[in-house]
Steps between C-alpha positions, in 0.01 A plus 500: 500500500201349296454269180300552237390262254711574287838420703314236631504368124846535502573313836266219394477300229107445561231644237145515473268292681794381721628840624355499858643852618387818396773721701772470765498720763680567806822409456768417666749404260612126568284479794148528469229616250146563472335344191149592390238315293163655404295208485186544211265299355692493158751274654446173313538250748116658633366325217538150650599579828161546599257623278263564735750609792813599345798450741876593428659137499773434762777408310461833291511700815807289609645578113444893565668467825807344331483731171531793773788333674665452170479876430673560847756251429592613092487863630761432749737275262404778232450203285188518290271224262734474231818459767342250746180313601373401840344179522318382817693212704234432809192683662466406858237540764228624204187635749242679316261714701291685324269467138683783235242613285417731180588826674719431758872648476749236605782630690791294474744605819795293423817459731848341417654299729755369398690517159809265459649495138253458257235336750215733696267442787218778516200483817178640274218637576123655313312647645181655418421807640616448882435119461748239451406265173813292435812421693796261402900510522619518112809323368616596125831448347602785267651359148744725301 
């Protein structure tokens, strides 16, 4: 199973310049996912973050990491924007490991580990290519 971004638009409320995933892939439903970001110089966070080296910030990476968890999560509630929102509740043990730069792809692998009620705990990790950029355990609450 894969997302483009058009279901992705329909799992997430996101738009344009916040939408940090391009496509899901490999999914299994409720369990894990695969989230991809195509990282290019148009992004406009590059314009301050640094003109003269331009480097992905953190916090966005972490923010694509939970916009692909939240696509797991909807998909398996079959809830989508207009039903429900996720809405991050704690990001622990945040390592970054590697500089994501114009014309890297980000690949968001994406775990659940536990999903009690409305409350989720995802381990997340992006890579890019075979090396690891970004690692944290994700907390979000889903809101209907």
């Amino acid at each position: 199973m894969e997302f483009d971004i058009e279901k992705i638009k329909e799992l997430l409320p996101h738009r344009y310049p916040f939408l940090l995933v391009d496509k899901v892939v490999d999914i299994v439903e409720g369990e894990s996912a695969v989230g991809i970001k195509n990282v290019t110089i148009n992004e406009p966070f590059f314009q301050g973050h640094f003109p003269s080296k331009p480097v992905m910030p953190g916090v966005l990476i972490l923010e694509a990491m939970a916009q692909t968890a939240g696509c797991l999560a909807l998909s398996a509630t079959n809830d989508s924007a207009e039903d429900s929102v996720m809405y991050f509740m704690a990001i622990d043990g945040a390592k970054f490991r590697k500089v994501v730069s114009p014309g890297d792809t980000l690949r968001m692998h994406l775990t659940k580990d536990r999903a009690r009620g409305k409350i989720w705990r995802f381990t997340a990790k992006a890579y890019v290519g075979e090396d690891l950029a970004c690692e944290a355990t994700l907390t979000a609450m889903m809101d209907a």
